[in-house]
C-alpha positions in Angstrom: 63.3 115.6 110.2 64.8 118.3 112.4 66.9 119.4 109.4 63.2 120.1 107.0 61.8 121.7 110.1 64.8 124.2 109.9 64.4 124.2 106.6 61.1 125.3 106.3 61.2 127.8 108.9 64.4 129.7 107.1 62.8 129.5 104.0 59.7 131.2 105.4 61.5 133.9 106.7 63.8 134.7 103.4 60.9 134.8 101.6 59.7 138.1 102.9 62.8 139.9 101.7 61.4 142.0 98.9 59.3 143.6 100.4 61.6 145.2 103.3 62.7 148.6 102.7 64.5 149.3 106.0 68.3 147.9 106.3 68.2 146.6 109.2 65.6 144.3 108.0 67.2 143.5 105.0 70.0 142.4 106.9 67.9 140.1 108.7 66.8 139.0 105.6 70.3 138.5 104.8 71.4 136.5 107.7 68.1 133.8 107.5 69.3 133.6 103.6 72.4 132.4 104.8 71.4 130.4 107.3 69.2 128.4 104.8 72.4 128.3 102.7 73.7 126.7 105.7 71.2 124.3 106.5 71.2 123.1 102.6 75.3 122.7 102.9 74.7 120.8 106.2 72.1 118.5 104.1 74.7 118.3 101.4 77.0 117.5 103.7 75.6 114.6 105.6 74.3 112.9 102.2 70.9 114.1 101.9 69.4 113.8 98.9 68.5 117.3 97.0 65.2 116.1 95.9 64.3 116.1 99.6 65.0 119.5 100.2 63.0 120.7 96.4 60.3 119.2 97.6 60.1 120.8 101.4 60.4 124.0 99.5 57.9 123.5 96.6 55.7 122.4 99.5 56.6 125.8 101.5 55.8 127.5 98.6 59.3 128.8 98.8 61.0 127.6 95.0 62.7 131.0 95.0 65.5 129.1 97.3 65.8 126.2 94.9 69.0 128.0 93.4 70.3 128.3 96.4 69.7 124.7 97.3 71.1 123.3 93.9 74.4 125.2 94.4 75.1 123.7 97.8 74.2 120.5 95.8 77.1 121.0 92.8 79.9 121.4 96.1 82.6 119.0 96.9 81.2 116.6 99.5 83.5 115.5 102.0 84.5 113.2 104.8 86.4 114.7 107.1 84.0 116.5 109.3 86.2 119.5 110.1 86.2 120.3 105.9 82.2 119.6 106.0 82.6 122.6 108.9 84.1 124.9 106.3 82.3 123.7 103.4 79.4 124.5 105.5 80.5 128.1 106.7 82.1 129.4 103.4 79.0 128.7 101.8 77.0 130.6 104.2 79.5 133.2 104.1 79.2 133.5 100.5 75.5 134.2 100.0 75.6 136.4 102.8 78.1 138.7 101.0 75.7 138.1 97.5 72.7 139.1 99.7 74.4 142.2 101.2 75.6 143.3 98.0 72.3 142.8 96.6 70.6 145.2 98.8 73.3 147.5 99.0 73.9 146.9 102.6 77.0 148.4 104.3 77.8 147.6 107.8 
């Protein structure tokens, strides 16, 4: 439960990002994006099932994430819990970089 709490509120937060016009607040945008990215790779991780997730989000109103969700969802799953750690981070790491690029944010 705590993970669709987290869930949600991530979601909520990334949801406001076209609208922002200033780069620090894109950035922030950026870093809650990745953190939901996170939070999906953690559910990913520990054998949640996606339709779980789909449905917190169709609930938040917040279906623009469901991409994001889905990806974490086609990744290797693994055992060892210091791969899940990686799994976990790259992925974050890697839709931070997308978001940054994506608003042309540089430092």
């Amino acid at each position: 439960m705590k993970l669709l709490t987290t869930l949600t509120a991530s979601a909520m937060l990334v949801a406001c990002a076209p609208a922002m016009a200033d780069e620090s607040a894109k950035k922030q945008v950026c870093y809650q994006r990745a953190d939901a990215a996170a939070t999906f790779m953690t559910a990913r991780q520990v054998g949640r099932p996606l339709r779980e997730l789909l449905e917190v989000l169709e609930k938040s109103d917040m279906e623009d994430l469901n991409s994001v969700a889905i990806e974490a969802f086609q990744q290797p799953r693994y055992s060892s819990s210091e791969y899940r750690e990686d799994a976990i981070t790259d992925f974050a790491n890697k839709k931070l970089v997308e978001c940054l690029k994506y608003f042309k944010v540089e430092s």
